[in-house]
N, C-alpha and C positions, 0 to 999 in steps of 0.2 A: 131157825138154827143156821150159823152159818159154814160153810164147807170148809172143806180142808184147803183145799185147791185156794178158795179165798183166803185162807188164816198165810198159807205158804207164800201167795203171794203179796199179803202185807208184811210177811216176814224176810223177804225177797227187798221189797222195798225200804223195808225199815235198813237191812246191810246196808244197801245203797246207798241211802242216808248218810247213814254214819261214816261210811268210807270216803265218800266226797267231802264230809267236814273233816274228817282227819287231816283228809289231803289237803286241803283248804288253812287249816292250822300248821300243817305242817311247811306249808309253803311261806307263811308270813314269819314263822319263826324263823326258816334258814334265811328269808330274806332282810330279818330284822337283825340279826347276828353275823351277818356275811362279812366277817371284815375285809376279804381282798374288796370286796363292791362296796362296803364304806371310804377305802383308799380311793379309788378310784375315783367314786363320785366328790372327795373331798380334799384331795392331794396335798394344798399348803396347811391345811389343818393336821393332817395326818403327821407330815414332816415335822410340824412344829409340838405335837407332843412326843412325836417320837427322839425328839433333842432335847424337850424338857425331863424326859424321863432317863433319857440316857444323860442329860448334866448332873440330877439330881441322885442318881447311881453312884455316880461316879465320885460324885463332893464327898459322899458316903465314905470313901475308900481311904482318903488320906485327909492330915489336918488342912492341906496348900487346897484341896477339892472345899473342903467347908469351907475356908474363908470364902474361895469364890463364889460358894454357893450362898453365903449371905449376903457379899458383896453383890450377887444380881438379882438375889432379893430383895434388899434394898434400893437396887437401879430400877426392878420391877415397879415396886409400893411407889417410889416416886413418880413414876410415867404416868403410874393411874391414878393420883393427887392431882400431877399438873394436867390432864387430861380432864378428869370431873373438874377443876378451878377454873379450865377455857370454858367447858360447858357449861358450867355457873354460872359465868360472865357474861356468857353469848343469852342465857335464860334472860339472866337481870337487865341486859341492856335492852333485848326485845322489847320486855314488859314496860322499859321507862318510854322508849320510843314510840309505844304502840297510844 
């Protein structure tokens, strides 16, 4: 049979357990969700959505905002056309050279 004394202190234990996992979860959540420590650690990303998000607000507001806001969507879509069609190029030419 075993004691009390023994049962309390696996029940002593088992708290313990559990409380250091909490703490342990709870530490990678605030540090997965932290956005000033996501700033921080990512500054020109950070800035450059926070521009797209405030352009894209903004185009919202008036018809002169939309135009622009498709006007740089389209400046967008083309950058990352001619951008995949260098790296295309730079693929196919490797592969002829190689």
């Amino acid at each position: 049979m075993v004691s009390r004394t023994k049962i309390r202190d696996d029940i002593e234990q088992t708290r313990e357990h559990i409380s250091f996992t909490i703490d342990e979860i709870s530490h990678v959540i605030h540090k997965k969700f932290d956005v000033q420590e996501k700033i921080k650690e990512h500054p020109l990303e950070s800035l450059a959505i926070a521009m797209a998000l405030g352009f894209t607000m903004a185009s919202f507001a008036s018809p002169i905002g939309k135009a622009i806001f498709r006007i740089g969507l389209k400046s967008a879509t083309a950058t990352v056309g001619a951008f995949a069609t260098k790296k295309g190029i730079e693929i196919i030419t490797n592969k002829i050279k190689a």
